[in-house]
N, C-alpha and C positions, 0 to 999 in steps of 0.2 A: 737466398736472394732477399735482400732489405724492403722495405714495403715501397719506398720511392721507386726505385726499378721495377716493381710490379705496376705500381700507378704509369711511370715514364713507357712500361711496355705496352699498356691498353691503352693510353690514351693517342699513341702514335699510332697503333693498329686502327682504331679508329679512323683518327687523319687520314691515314693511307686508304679509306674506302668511304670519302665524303660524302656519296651519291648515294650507298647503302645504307648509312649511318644516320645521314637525313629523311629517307623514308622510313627508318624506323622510329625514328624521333618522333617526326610527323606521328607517327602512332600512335605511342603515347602521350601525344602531346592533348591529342583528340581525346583519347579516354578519360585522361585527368580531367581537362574541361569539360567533358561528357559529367564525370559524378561531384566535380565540386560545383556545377552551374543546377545538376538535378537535387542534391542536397541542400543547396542554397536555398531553392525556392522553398520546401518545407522549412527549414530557418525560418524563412521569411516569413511563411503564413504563418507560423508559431509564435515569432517573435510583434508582429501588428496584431495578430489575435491578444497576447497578453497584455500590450499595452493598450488595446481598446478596453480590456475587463480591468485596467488599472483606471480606467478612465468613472467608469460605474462605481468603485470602491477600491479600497486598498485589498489586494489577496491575501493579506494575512486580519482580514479584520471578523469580528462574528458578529452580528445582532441581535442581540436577548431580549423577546417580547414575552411579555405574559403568555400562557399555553392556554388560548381559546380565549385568552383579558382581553381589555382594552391597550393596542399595542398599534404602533405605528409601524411601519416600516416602506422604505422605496426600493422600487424596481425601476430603474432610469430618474424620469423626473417626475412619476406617478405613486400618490401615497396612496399604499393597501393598510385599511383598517381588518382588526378578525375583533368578533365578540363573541360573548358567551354568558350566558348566566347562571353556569355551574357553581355552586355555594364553595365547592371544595377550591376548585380552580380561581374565584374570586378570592381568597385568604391566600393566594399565592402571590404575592404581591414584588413591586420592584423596587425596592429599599435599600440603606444603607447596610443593613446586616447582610442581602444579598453579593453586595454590591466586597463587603470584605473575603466573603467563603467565596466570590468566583477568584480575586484577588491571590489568594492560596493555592488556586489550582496549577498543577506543574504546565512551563512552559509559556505562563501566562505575565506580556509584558506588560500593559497596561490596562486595565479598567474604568471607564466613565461614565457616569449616571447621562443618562441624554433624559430634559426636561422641555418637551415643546409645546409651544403656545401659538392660538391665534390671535393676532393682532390687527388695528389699524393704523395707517400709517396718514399724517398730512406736513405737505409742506407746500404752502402759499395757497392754490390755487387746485394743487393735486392731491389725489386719494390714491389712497394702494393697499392690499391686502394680501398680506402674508405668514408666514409659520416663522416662528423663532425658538430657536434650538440653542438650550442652554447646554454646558459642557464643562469640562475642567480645560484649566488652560493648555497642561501636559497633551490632551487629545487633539488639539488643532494640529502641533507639528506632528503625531502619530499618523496621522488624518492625511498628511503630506498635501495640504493646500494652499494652491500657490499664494503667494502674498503678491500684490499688486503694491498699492498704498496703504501708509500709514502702521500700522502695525495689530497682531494679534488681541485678541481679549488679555491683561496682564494679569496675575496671579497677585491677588492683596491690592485691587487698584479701589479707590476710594465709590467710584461712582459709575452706573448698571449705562455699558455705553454697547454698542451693536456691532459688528461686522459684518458687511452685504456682502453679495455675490454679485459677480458684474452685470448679472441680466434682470436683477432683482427691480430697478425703474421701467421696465416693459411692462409690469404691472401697477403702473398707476394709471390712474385717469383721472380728464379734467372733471371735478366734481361739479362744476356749474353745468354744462353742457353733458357731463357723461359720457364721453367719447376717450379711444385710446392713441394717444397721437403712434404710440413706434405701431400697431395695429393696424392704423387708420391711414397713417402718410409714412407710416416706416422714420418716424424720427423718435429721438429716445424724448421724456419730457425735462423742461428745463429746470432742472434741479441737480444742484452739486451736495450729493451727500457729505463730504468732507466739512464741507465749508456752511452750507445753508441747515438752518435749523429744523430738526426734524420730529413733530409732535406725535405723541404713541399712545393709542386708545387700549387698553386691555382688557376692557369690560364691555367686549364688542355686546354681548346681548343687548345690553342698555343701552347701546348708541343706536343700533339698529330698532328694539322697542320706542327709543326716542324717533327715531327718524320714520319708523311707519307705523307705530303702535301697537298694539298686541293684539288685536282681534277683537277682543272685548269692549261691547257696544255700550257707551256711558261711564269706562273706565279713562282714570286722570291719566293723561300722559306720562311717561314716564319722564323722570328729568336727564340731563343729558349728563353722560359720564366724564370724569373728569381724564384731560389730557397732560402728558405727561414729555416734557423733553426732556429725550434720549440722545447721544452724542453720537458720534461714530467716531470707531478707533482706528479702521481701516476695510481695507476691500478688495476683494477677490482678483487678481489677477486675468485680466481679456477685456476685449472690449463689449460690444454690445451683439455681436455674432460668435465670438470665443465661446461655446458651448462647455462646461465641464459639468459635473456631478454636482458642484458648489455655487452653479451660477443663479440657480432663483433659490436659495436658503439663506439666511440669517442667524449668522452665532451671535452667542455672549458665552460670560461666564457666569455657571451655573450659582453658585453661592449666591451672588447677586439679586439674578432672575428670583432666586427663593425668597430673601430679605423683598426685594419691591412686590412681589405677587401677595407675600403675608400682609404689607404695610396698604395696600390697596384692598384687599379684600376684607383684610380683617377674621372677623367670625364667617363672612361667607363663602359659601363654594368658591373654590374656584373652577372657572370653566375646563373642562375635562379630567377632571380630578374626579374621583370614587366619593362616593356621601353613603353614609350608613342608611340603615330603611325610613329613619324619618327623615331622611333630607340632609342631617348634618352634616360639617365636615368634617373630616378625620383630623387628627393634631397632625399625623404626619404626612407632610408631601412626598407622592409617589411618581415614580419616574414611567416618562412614555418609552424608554431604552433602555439598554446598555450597552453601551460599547466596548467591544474587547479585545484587544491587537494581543496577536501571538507573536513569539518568538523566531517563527519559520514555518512558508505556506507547508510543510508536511506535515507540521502539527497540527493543524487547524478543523481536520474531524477529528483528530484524538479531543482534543479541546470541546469540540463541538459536540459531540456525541459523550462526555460527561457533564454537557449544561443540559441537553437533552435527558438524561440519567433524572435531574434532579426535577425535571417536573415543568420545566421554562422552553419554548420554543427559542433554539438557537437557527440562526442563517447564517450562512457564506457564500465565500464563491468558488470554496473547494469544489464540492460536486461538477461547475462547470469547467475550471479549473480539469481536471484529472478529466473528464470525457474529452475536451479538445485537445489538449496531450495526447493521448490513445492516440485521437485519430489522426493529430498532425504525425503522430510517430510512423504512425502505416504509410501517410505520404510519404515521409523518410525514406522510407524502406524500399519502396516500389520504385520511388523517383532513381533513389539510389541506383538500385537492383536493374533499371536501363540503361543507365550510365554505365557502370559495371561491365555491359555486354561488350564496350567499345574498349574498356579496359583489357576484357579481355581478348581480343582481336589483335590489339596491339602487343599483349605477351607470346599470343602464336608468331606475330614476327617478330618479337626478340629471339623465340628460340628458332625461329629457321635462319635468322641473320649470324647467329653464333654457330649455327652447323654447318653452313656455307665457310664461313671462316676458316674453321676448323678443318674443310675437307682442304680447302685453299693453302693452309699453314702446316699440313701436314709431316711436310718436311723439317720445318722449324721446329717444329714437336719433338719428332724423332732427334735434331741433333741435341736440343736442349735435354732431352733425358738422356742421353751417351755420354752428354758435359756432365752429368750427375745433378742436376737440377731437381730439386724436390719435388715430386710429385704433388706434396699439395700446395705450392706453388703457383702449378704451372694450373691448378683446378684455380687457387684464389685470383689468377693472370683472367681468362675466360670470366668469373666471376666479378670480378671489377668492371670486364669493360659490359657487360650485361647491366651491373649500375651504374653506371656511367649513362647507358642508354638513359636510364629509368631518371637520372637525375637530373640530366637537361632537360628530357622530355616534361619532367614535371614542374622543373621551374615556370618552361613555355608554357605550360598549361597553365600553372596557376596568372600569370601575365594575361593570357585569354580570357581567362576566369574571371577575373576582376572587372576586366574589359567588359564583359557582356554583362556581368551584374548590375554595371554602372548605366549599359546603356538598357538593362529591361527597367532598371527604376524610375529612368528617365522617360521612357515611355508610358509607363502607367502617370507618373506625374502631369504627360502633357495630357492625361485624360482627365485630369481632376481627382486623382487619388492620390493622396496622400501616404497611403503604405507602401510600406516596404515589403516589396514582392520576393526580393532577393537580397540575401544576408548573408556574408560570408564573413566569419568568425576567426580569428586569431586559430584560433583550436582546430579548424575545419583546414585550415592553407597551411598548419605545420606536418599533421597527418595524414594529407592527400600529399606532401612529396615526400614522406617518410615510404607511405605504402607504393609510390609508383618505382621507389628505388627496391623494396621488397620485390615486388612481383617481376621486377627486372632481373633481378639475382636469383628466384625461385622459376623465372622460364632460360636462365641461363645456366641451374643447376645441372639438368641433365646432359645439354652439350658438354660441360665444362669433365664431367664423368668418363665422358667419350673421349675428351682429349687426353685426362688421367692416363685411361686404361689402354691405350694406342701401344701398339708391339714397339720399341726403340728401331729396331731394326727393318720392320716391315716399314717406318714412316720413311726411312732414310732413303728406301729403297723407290718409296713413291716419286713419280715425275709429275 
């Protein structure tokens, strides 16, 4: 018998008993949207979980501070300082020669010196104080942050210009009055970084000794520090409630920052830079970071745990990374593993709908194996219409499936959540109808046995 005639004999069997055929359907139509609606949600929690920790830093990135130095680092928008004054641990320093040997290590895509400063900032009438993070230009796109306006720090650009973050004017204030207007009235203050000129103190000591003086009773003021305008080349993408990782920070490129911080300072310290025991400064400028993008978030403690090896505290967000896995996985699992139960409900009525048949067509049995009809045949005939069950069933599910995904999203949204509760995957809607036609054919295997093994003669005889 050709495979058409076997398809043309189940799918007519069916027809012929529309009312059975539809409550089995019904069945698995249930169970499929039982586990692609339970699977979604862990999807989901998994998939807003990762993009919120993309939101704090990129998952493939590490940060290399001195082990016990002077080292910077953020958790959200909170800088954590660690020090130390171990003599060993101070000679471990964050330099260019470091900055080649991490460069070498396998897996490792990019490298950058991170150089941050505090600054003052005026423009008109406003003050504002904030950190500036020098970089290479290659790290901003590693960095993956958005562009708004204008464009990135350039590579070989002539002169030291700035890139804000979009919330970075919340910290200004009016300098005559001392007041925050976005603070104080919630408005941002009147200045266009782009466009309006913006003058940069980087010898805050001095400004600050000049402006309230050093303590010391009958010492000459100090004089005031010389200001410096800087440009701006562009800005962070969002407006003034657009929260991201990059909204109160300040890039440049770091070359730069290095050339003006030498030309302003000269022989003296500069401000958070290391000075030998009498004070001096070192010839070479050392970095408050490193930046280190890998190749692939599963390399990222191999990676990590060789910067660790050499003596330099490395961070990531591996560790949190692989603990919310784990445990979105067990959601998976369980959410799955309910779903499941209704899947399986619906395969006990596939096989009692195929044994009903079976006792039903029993006659048809017996003349078809007299006619010499192949035995495994007449098992692939029982077979087919078993996934046949499992394939409509499954498409209607996956149709329901969607249906409800769309509307749990839309109900967290009118709460004011923005995640995505429920995630259904290309991958998830081709292997929920893959597996509903399977378990349609594995609870149709054993009827289908029974029809095989039927006496030719005892069916014939059946009324």
């Amino acid at each position: 018998m050709k495979f058409l005639d076997l398809l043309r004999l189940s799918s007519s069997s069916l027809w012929k008993r529309k009312v059975r055929t539809l409550l089995t359907v019904l069945g698995v139509t249930i169970g499929v949207a039982s586990i692609v609606v339970m699977v979604s949600l862990g999807l989901g929690l998994n998939k807003s979980s990762m993009e919120e920790m993309e939101s704090y830093g990129s998952l493939t990135a590490i940060t290399v501070n001195e082990a016990g130095g002077y080292g910077y680092s953020y958790s959200g928008s909170v800088m954590v300082q660690s020090s130390s004054s171990d003599k060993e641990q101070e000679e471990k320093r964050l330099d260019d020669e470091l900055v080649e040997t991490l460069k070498a290590i396998p897996h490792v895509n990019l490298v950058s010196p991170v150089l941050s400063v505090d600054v003052i900032a005026r423009s008109g009438i406003y003050e504002g104080n904030f950190r500036v993070q020098g970089m290479t230009p290659e790290a901003f796109e590693a960095m993956k942050i958005p562009l708004g306006e204008g464009t990135f720090p350039q590579k070989n650009a002539e002169k030291l210009e700035f890139f804000y973050g979009n919330m970075v004017l919340q910290s200004f204030y009016n300098a005559r009055t001392g007041s925050y207007p976005y603070y104080e009235k919630g408005e941002m203050p009147d200045i266009d970084l782009l466009k309006d000129p913006v003058f940069v103190i980087f010898d805050t000591s001095a400004y600050y000794s000049n402006k309230y003086g050093d303590g010391s009773s009958g010492a000459s003021k100090t004089p005031p520090p010389k200001k410096y305008l800087i440009g701006t080349c562009g800005l962070v993408e969002g407006g003034p409630e657009n929260w991201s990782r990059y909204s109160y920070d300040v890039y440049c490129d770091i070359d730069l920052l290095k050339t003006e911080l030498k030309r302003i300072f000269k022989n003296k310290a500069i401000p958070g830079q290391p000075t030998t025991k009498t004070g001096k400064p070192f010839k070479e400028i050392y970095y408050s970071q490193i930046y280190v993008d890998v190749d692939d978030m599963e390399n990222v403690t191999e990676v990590q745990n060789a910067i660790n090896a050499m003596g330099y505290q490395a961070s990531s967000n591996a560790e949190w990374v692989q603990a919310m896995q784990t445990q979105y996985g067990y959601v998976q699992l369980v959410l799955g593993g309910i779903g499941a139960v209704s899947l399986l409900v619906a395969a006990i009525g596939i096989t009692n709908t195929m044994m009903m048949s079976i006792y039903e067509r029993t006659k048809e049995i017996g003349i078809m194996k007299v006619l010499g009809c192949d035995l495994r045949n007449i098992q692939m005939m029982f077979l087919m219409e078993a996934g046949f069950i499992g394939f409509i069933g499954g498409i209607v599910g996956l149709v329901f499936s969607f249906a409800i995904s769309i509307l749990i999203n839309q109900i967290v949204a009118s709460m004011g959540n923005m995640m995505t509760l429920s995630y259904i995957p290309p991958w998830l809607a081709l292997l929920s109808l893959v597996f509903a036609i399977l378990v349609g054919m594995i609870a149709g295997f054993f009827p289908s046995l029974r029809a095989m093994r039927l006496s030719p003669l005892a069916a014939i005889r059946n009324e």
